[in-house]
C-alpha positions as CSV (number, residue, x, y, z in Angstrom):
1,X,-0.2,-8.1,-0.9
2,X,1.6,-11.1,0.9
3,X,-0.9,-13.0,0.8
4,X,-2.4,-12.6,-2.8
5,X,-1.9,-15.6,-5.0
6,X,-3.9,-16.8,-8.4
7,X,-5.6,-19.5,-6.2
8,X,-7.1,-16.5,-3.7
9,X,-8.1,-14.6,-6.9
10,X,-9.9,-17.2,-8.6
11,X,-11.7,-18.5,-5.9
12,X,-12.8,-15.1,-4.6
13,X,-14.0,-14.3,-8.4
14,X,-16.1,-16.9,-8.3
15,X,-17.9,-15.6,-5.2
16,X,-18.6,-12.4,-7.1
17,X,-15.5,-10.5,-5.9
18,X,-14.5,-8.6,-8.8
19,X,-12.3,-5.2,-7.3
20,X,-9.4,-4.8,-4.8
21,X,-8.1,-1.8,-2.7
22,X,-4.8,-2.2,-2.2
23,X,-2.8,0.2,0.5
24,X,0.7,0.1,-1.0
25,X,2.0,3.8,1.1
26,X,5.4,3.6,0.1
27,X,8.0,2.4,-2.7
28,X,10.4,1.4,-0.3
29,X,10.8,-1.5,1.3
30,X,12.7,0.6,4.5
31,X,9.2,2.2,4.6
32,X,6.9,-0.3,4.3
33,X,8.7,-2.4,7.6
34,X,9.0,1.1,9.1
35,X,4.9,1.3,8.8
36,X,4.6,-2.7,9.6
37,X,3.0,-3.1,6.2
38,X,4.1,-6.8,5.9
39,X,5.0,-7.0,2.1
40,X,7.8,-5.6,0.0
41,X,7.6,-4.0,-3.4
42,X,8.3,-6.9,-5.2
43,X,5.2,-8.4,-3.4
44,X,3.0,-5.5,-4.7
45,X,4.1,-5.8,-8.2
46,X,3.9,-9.6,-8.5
47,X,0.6,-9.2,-6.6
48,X,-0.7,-6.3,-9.3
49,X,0.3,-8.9,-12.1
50,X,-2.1,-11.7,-11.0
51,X,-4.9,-9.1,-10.4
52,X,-4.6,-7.7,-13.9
53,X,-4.7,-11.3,-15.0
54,X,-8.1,-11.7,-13.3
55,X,-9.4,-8.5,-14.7
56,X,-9.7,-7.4,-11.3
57,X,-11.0,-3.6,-10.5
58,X,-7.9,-2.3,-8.8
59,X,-7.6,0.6,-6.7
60,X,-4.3,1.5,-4.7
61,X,-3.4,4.2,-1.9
62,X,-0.5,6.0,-1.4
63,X,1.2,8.3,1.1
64,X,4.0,10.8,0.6
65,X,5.3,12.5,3.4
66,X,6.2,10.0,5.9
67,X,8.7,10.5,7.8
68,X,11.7,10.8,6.6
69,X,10.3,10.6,3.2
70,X,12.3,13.0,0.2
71,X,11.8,14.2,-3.3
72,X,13.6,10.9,-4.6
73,X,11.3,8.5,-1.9
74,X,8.2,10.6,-3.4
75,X,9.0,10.2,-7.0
76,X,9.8,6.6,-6.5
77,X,6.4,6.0,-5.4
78,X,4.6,8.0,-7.9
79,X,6.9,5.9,-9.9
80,X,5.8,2.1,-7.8
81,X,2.3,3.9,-9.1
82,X,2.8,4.1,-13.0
83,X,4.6,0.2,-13.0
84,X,1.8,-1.3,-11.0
85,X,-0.7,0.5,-13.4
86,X,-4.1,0.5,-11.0
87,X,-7.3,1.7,-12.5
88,X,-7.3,4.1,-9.5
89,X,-4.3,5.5,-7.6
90,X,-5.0,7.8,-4.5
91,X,-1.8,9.6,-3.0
92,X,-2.5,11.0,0.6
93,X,0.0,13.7,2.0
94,X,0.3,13.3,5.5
95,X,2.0,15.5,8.3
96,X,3.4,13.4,10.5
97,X,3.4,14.6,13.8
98,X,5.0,13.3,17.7
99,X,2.0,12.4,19.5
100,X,0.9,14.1,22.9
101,X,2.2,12.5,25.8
102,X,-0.8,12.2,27.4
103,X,-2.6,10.8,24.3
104,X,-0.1,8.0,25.0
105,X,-0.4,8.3,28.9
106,X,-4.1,7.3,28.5
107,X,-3.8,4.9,25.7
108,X,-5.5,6.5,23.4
109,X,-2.0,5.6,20.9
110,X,0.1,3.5,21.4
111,X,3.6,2.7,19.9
């Protein structure tokens, strides 16, 4: 979404590039750094208003239920949802969980 300007969007349209999917997660910025996301909210709405203005196809994701994640964190991203208006929202629930340490001992995550 950082990275998203009319100049990317008409050049790409050009090419035939006529949809986006766009993983937004969160509504709050606190998140979004948390996840290393690399854009704020501000970023996703400025970013939606450019694609709408290139009739662009948009889809965006969502997750609720990251950590530390509450009913006011979840409506304000159903909320981020409704403002940036895609023509496709998807909201994941996820259960976040403390990996194994041997997952981590093995390197199969790492944090």
């Amino acid at each position: 979404m950082d990275s998203i300007d009319e100049d990317l969007l008409r050049r790409l349209s050009e090419v035939g590039c006529n949809s986006l999917f766009s993983g937004i997660e969160s509504a709050t910025n606190e998140k979004l750094k948390l996840i290393k996301k690399g854009f704020t909210t501000d970023q996703v709405i400025d970013a939606f208003g450019v694609l709408k203005k290139y009739k662009y196809a948009t889809t965006a994701s969502f997750m609720v239920g990251l950590p530390e994640d509450n009913r006011q964190k979840i409506i304000d991203t159903i909320n981020l949802a409704k403002r940036i208006n895609p023509d496709f929202a998807m909201f994941s629930v996820t259960t976040a969980r403390i990996p194994e340490p041997s997952c981590m001992k093995t390197s199969i995550i790492t944090i």
